[in-house]
Structure formats: structure tokens, C-alpha cells
Residue, then its C-alpha position, 0 to 999 in steps of 0.5 A: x211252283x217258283x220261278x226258279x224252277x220255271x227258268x229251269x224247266x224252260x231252259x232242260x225243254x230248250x235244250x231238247x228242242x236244240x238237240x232235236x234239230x233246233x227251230x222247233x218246240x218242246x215241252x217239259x216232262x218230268x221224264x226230261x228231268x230224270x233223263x237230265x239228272x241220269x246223264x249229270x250223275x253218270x258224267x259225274x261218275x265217268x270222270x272217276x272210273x278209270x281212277x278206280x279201276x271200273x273199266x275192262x278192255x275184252x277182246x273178240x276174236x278176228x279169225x282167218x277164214x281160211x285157216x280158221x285160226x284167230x289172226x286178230x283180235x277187237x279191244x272193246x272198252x266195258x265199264x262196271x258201274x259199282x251200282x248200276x251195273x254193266x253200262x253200254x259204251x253206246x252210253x258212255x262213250x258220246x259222254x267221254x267225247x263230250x267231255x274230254x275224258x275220251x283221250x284218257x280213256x282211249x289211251x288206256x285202252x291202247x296200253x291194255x291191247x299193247x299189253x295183250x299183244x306182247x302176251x300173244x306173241x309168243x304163241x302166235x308170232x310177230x304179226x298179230x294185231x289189236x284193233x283199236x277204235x279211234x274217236x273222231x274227237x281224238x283225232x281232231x284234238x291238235x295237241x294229241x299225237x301218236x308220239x306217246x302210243x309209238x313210244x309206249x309199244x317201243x318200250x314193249x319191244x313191239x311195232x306200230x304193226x301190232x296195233x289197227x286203228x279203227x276208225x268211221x266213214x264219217x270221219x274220212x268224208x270230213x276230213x281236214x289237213x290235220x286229220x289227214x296228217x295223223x293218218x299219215x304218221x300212223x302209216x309212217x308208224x308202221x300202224x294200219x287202218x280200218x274202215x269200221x261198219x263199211x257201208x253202212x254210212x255213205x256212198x261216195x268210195x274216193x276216201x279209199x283211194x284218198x287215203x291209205x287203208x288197210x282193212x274194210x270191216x263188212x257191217x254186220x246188217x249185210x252179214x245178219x241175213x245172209x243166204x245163198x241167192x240174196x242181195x246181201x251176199x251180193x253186196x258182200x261179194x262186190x265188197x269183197x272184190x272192190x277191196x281185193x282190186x285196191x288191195x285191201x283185204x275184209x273182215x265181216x263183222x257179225x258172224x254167227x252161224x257156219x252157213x254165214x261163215x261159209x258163204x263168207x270164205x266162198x266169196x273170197x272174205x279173208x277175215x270173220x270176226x262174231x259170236x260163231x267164234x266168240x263173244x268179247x270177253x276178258x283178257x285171260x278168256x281170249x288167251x285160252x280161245x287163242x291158245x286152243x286156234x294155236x294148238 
């Protein structure tokens, strides 16, 4: 009804047009606006939540399939929204990137695993580990370093052993000098690395001789259907093999059932991490679950 509102109903259907793909058209609805409304409010309300204590870390354990005791554990970020409730990091997280706010929150997210590590210790010994996933966005940022996370588990009493960093295929394929360096000093810190959602992305496997990695993370769409004489227990096992030859050892993501954890341990998965042997959940919660494994 003005032109006010006309520029800016244009500009919200150019901006779709742009994120779809750009060199196309798109016309503006008013569900385009609530969306656009939604996602100013939540930005909004993200660079407050961690002033106000909105976030959890939970963790879900990483279980030795041979020993069928938890070894490791994944930090998984939560966020309690005091109105609209629990909200998806698939939601939250492109927001921090885009931001910024990520390298604040990915850094609190760290001291809470550090934290949780230093509590695990003394049932379980020296070497556990907390994976922790890094952001592309985080490591492409210069003027981040490790120095402050080597410094922080210093001051714990803790190594750069204790600590995975999780991180995409993606990032490896696209990655510049500056990217390669961090991995480095993370290796040069005592840190290992981890290859998230293996297989799932690319096909090219040069990164893994490339760079130095530690973990291959099998993604849960191979482990989801996984039967005696399938396709997908092939995968896993070439997976499996192809890491053992490079030393790596593996870790299938998505475990539910015994059949699946059992296929798994036959085809020579060192690791298994699902809801078979838990959901993520809460700091204190994960140290009953460890303390039962230790017992």
C-alpha cells in the first residue's frame, strides 16, 4: 500500500532469488516475511544467549566396541530458548557463522568439554577424549588460534590429547595454507582430528594422505540399514579397511540396534557411538553412563 513497503517486499524476494541460486526470479509472500521476521528475532536473540546461560553442552558416548566401554564422548551444543523452546543447532549454528558470535560460542563449548574431561579422569584414565566440532568459519578466521585452548587445558592440568577436533570433508577439499597450518599446530599440540560424516560429501580420498588424521567418523545413512549381506556393510568394511591400511581407526555414527553394533565390531569398527548406548545428554547424566562402563 506504499512504496515503502513495495522496496521492501522487492528487496526480501531479491534476497530469496539471490539464495536460491541467483539468476532467477521470485516473488514475494507474506510467509517470505515471517520467515525473515523469525530469523531477525532469533539472530537477535542469539547474541544473548550465552550472557544468559541459555546454553547446554550434552555429550553422547563414543563406546569401544571391543570392550563395550565408553572410551570418548561428542560435545553436542543445545540451546534453551526461554519461549520457544529447545531449537535445533541445524537452526542456530549457519546464524553464529554468519555472525560471528560462532568463535564465542564454539570456545565456551570447549572449556565445558575440557571441563568434563578433568571430571572423567580419574575413573576412566589419562586418555579419554572429548570431541569437539570446529567450524569452517573458525578456522578460516586469522586472528583465531589454539593458543588460548592449549592455554585453558594447561591451566586444567590436561593435554592437547584430550580434546578431538571434529571437523568436514569439505573443509579439507577447500583448504588454503592458513587452514593447513591450524591443522598442523593442532597436531603439534597433542590435538587429533576427525573426519565427521565420512562419505557422505566427496569422493576424492587425497586429504587423508594430505593431511594428518586420526578418526573417520562412518555417517549414520551407511549404518542406518545395515544387514548381513547389503551394500552398505560393504561400504563400511572397505571404510574400515581403507583406515586400518592408513592407520586411522573409525567410529560409525548412528547406532541403534545390537545387529548393527555387532556387524560393526565383525568388520573390524574400532568404535560405535548412537542411541543403542545413549542419547546425548547433560554433563551429570554422562557421568552416571560412564561410571556404570567403568565399573
Amino acid at each position: 500500500t506504499t512504496s515503502a513497503e513495495l522496496l521492501k517486499n522487492a528487496d526480501q524476494a531479491m534476497y530469496e532469488a539471490k539464495k536460491n541460486g541467483r539468476n532467477r526470479f521470485s516473488f514475494f509472500t507474506p510467509m517470505m516475511q515471517a520467515m525473515a521476521q523469525a530469523r531477525m528475532r532469533m539472530m537477535r536473540d542469539l547474541r544473548n544467549a550465552l550472557g544468559l546461560n541459555q546454553f547446554t553442552v550434552y555429550f553422547q558416548p563414543i563406546v569401544d566396541l571391543s570392550s563395550q566401554r565408553i572410551h570418548k564422548a561428542e560435545a553436542l551444543i543445545r540451546w534453551q530458548h526461554p519461549e520457544l523452546g529447545f531449537i535445533s543447532p541445524a537452526e542456530f549454528i549457519p546464524l553464529a557463522e554468519e555472525t560471528g558470535l560462532i568463535h564465542e560460542i564454539g570456545d565456551w563449548v570447549f572449556q565445558q568439554s575440557a571441563q568434563l574431561v578433568k571430571q572423567c579422569i580419574p575413573i576412566v584414565g589419562d586418555n579419554f577424549q572429548v570431541s569437539v566440532n570446529k567450524s569452517p568459519v573458525q578456522f578460516r578466521d586469522r586472528a583465531h588460534s589454539h593458543h588460548d585452548w592449549m592455554e585453558y587445558l594447561s591451566g586444567l592440568g590436561l593435554s592437547g590429547h584430550n580434546i578431538v577436533v571434529e571437523i568436514t570433508e569439505g573443509l579439507l577439499l577447500n583448504a588454503d595454507s592458513g587452514i593447513s597450518d591450524k591443522l598442523l599446530h593442532f597436531r603439534d599440540a597433542g590435538m587429533q582430528v576427525a573426519i565427521d560424516d565420512f562419505g557422505t560429501g566427496y569422493s576424492s580420498l587425497s586429504y587423508l594422505k594430505k593431511f594428518d588424521i586420526d578418526y573417520l567418523k562412518i555417517d549414520q545413512s551407511f549404518v542406518r540399514n545395515l544387514s548381513g549381506e547389503g551394500e552398505d556393510l560393504a561400504l563400511c568394511e572397505a571404510i574400515a579397511t581403507m583406515a586400518h591400511k592408513l592407520d586411522l581407526r573409525v567410529i560409525a555414527e548412528g547406532v541403534e540396534t545390537t545387529a548393527q553394533r555387532d556387524l560393526l565390531a565383525q568388520i573390524g569398527c574400532d568404535y560405535g557411538q548412537g542411541y543403542l548406548f545413549s542419547r546425548p545428554v547433560p554433563a551429570d547424566e554422562f557421568m552416571q553412563l560412564l561410571e556404570r562402563s567403568a565399573a
